[in-house]
N, C-alpha and C positions, 0 to 999 in steps of 0.2 A: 504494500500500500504506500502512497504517496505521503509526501510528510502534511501536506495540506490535507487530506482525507484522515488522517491520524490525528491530526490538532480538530478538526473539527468536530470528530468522531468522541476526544476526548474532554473538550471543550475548552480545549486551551489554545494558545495563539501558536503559530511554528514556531518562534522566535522561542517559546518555552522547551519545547519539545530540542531543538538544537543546543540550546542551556543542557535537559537533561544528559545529551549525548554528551558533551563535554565536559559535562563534571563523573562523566563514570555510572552514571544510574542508567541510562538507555545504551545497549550494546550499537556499535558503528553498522547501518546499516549498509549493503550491498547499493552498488551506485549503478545503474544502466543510463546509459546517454547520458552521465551528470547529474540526473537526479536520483533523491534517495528513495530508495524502495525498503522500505520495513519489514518484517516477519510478521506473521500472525499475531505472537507472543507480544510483542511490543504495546500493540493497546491496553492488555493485561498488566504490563509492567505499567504505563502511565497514567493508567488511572488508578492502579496500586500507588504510585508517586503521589498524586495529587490528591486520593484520597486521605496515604499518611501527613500528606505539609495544613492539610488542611484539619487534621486533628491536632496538628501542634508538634509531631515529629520533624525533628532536622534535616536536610540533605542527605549531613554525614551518618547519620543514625539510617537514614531509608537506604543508603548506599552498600552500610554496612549489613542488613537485612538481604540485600539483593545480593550480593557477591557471592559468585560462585552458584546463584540457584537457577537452575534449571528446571522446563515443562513439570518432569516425573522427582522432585526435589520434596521430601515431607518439609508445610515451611509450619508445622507446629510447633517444633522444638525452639527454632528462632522466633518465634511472637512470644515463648513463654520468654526466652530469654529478655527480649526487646522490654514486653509488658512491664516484666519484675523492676526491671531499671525505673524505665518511665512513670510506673505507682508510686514510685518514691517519688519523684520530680513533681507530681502532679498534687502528693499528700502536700509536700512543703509550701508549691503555690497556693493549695487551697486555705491551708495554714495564715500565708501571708495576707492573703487576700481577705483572711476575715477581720484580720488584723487591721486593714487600710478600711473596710467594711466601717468598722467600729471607730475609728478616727477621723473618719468623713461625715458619719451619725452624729460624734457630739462635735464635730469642725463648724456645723450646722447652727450650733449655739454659742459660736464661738463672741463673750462679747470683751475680750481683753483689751485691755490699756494700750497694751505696748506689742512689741513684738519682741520686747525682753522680758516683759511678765509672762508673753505666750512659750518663750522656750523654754521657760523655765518652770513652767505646768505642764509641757509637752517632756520634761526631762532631756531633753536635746543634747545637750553640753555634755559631754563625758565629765566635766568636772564637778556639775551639778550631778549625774548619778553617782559621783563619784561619795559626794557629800550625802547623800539622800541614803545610799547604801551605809554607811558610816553613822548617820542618824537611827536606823531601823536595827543596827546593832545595838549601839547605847541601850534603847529602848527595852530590848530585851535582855538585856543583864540587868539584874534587879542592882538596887542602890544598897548603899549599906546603910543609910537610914530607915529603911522599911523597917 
């Protein structure tokens, strides 16, 4: 197939499809008269491609999935691999994000003074958690007056 039947096919532009060729995820196809003629397999591959970028996997992560597979290739054992990584990367985002979640909830009520009274309710400063850390110890060692 033609590289324009191939990008259309997959709905992406040629210019992508030439991208994939050159970074190593689409194998060089067969050229007759100059232009390129694809394998069957290739659509398979680029819409595997553009299925994985568009769930958030990398180039070099989808590149590294592909290598080396072929038609009759079990690729379950590489999704388990691929997954296990990416659950971690995905847990942390989600982690972060509920983070930023919750700082843009109360950013929403934000009615500070300054933007040195805000860093310093935001803890920003290393030197202010540094202090804040250092206070929340005191706190908990009892005094010898008790």
């Amino acid at each position: 197939m033609k590289i324009g039947e191939l990008a259309r096919t997959a709905g992406l532009n040629a210019s992508a499809i030439r991208y994939y060729e050159k970074s190593g995820l689409l194998a060089a196809p067969q050229r007759l008269g100059g232009q390129r003629r694809y394998a069957n397999d290739a659509l398979s591959r680029v819409l595997l491609i553009r299925f994985a970028t568009d769930m958030g996997f990398t180039l070099s992560e989808i590149k590294l999935f592909l290598s080396g597979l072929r038609d009759n290739t079990p690729v379950g054992p590489r999704w388990k691999k691929l997954a296990t990584r990416k659950l971690r990367e995905v847990d942390q985002s989600i982690s972060r994000s509920l983070r930023l979640k919750s700082l843009l909830q109360n950013l929403l009520h934000c009615h500070c003074a300054s933007l040195q009274f805000c860093v310093s309710r935001l803890r920003l400063s290393p030197k202010l958690r540094h202090l804040e850390t250092s206070r929340m110890k005191h706190r908990q060692v009892p005094s010898s007056e008790e």
